[in-house]
C-alpha positions in Angstrom: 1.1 13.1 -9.5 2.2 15.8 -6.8 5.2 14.1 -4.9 5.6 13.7 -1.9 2.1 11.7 -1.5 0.9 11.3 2.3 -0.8 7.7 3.2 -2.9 8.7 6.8 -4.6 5.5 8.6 -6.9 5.8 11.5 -5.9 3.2 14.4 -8.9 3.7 16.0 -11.7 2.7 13.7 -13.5 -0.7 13.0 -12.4 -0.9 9.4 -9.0 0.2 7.8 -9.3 3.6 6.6 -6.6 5.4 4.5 -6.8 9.0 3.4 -4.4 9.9 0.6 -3.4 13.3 0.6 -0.4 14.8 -2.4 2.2 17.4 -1.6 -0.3 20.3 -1.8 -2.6 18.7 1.1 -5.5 17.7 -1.9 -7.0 14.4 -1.5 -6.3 11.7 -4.0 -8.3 9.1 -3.0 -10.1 7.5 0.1 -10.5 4.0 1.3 -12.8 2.3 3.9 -11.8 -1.3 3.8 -14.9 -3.6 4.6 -14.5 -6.0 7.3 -15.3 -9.9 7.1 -15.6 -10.4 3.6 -14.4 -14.2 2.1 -12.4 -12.9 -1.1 -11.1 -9.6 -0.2 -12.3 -6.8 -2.6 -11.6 -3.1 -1.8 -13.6 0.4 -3.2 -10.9 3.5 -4.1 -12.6 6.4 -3.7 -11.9 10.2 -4.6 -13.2 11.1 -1.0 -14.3 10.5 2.2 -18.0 10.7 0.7 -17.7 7.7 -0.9 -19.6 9.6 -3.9 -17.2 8.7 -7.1 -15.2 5.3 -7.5 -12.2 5.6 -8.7 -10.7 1.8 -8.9 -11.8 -1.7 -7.3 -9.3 -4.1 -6.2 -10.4 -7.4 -6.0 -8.1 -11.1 -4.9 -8.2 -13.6 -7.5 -8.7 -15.9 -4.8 -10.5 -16.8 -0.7 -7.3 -15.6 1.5 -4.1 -17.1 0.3 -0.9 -15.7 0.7 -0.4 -15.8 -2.8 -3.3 -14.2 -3.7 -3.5 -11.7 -7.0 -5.1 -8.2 -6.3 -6.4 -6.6 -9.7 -7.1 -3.2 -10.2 -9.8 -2.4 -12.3 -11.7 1.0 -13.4 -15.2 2.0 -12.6 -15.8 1.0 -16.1 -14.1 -2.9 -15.3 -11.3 -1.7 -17.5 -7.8 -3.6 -15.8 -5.3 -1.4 -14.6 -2.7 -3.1 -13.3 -2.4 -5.8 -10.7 -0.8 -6.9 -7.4 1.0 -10.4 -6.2 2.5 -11.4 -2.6 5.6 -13.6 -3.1 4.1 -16.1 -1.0 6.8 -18.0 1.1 8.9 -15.2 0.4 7.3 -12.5 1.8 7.2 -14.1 5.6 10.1 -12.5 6.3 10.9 -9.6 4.1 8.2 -8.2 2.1 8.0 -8.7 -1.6 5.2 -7.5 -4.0 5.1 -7.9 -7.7 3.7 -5.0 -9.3 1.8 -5.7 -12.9 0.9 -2.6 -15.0 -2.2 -2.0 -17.2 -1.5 -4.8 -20.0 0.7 -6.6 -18.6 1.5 -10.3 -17.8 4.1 -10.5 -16.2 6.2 -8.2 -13.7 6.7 -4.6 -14.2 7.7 -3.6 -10.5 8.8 -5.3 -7.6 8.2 -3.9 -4.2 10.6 -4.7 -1.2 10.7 -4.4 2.2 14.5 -2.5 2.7 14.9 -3.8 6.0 13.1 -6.6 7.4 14.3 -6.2 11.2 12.8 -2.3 11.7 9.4 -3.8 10.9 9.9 -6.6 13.2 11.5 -3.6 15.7 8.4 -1.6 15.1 5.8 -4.5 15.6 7.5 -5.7 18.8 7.6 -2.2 20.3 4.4 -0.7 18.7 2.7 -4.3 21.0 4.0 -2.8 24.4 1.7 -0.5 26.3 2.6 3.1 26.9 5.6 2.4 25.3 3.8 1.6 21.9 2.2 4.8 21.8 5.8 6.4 20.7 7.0 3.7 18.6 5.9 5.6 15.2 8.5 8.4 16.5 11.5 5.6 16.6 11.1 3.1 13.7 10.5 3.8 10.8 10.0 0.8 8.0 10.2 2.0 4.3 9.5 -0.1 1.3 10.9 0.7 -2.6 9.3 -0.3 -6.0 12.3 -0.7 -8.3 11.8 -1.7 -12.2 12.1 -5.4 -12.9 14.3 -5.0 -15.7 17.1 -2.6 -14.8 16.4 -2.6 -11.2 15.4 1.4 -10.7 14.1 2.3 -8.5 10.7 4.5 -8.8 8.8 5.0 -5.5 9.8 4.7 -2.0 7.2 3.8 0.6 8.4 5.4 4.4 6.7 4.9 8.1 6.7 8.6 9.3 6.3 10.1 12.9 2.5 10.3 13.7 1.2 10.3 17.0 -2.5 8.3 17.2 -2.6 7.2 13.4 -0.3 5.6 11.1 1.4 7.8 8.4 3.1 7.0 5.5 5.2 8.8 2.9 5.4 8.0 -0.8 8.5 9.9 -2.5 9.3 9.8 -6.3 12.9 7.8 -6.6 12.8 8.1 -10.5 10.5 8.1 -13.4 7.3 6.3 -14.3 4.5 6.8 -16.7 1.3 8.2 -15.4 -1.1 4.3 -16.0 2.6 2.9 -14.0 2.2 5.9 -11.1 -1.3 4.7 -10.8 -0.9 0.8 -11.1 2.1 1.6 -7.8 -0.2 4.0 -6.1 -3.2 1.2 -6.0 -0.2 -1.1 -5.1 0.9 0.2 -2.2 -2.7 1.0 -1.2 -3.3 -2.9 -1.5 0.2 -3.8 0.5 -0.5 -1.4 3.2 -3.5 -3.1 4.0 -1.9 -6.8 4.2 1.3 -5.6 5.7 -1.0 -3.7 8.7 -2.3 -7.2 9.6 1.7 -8.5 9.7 2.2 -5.8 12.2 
């Protein structure tokens, strides 16, 4: 993958939308969230013409906060997998990333510092003022290795002004099925963590 990778929401729309865009400005992938759905599955697409799945991600479960999220191919094929630490998570994020094949851990994904995403909710709530907050706080979120404790991918709230933009840089090295299991990971933990605040 082309590094640095660009994560572009729109705030005003119905459903979530995320375009993901790679250093060069090509898109990687597309996703239109669907609203009011029991067990939470979202479509990856290669664009905003929703013409060629590239990965589903489904909840092992109806809305619990210890829900799996599983990656899977066009083809039904697993690629990797998603978990909320539950309890843990309430107040700093934490995400356990499985890749393809895996059954237990591979990743972890943490929030680095709990009180600029409380910050940013608080001030992103106030009117007028909220407008700006993107340009003042900036949340960021790393993916280390489980064994070892590397770290691979950082996750960073950039300045946007009318939709939300995130920045994905490459901390060390990953295989390309471990580059896509994160990427689908922090598609999936963008979406929860949106609805945090």
């Amino acid at each position: 993958m082309n590094y640095p990778i660009t994560f572009r929401f729109k705030l005003i729309a119905l459903a979530p939308q995320i375009y993901v865009t790679d250093a060069t400005g090509k898109t990687i992938c597309y996703v239109k969230q669907k609203l009011f759905r029991f067990r939470e599955k979202v479509e990856v697409f290669t664009d905003d013409t929703m013409q060629q799945l590239v990965a589903t991600i489904e909840a092992d479960r109806i809305i619990d906060w210890s829900a799996r999220y599983t990656f899977k191919s066009p083809t039904g094929e697993v690629l990797g997998a998603i978990g909320r630490r539950g309890m843990k998570s309430l107040w700093k994020a934490h995400y356990d990333v499985f890749a393809q094949h895996e059954h237990s851990p591979t990743f972890s994904i943490q929030e680095e510092n709990p009180w600029v995403k409380m910050l940013d909710g608080l001030v992103s709530g106030i009117p007028v003022v909220g407008m700006f907050a993107g340009y003042m706080l900036h949340p960021s979120y790393i993916a280390s290795r489980v064994v070892g404790n590397a770290p691979v991918l950082r996750l960073t709230k950039q300045p946007a002004l009318f939709e939300g933009r995130f920045g994905l840089t490459q901390q060390g090295q990953a295989e390309e099925g471990e580059q896509l299991a994160l990427l689908l990971s922090f598609l999936m933990m963008n979406l929860l963590e949106r609805a945090r605040g």
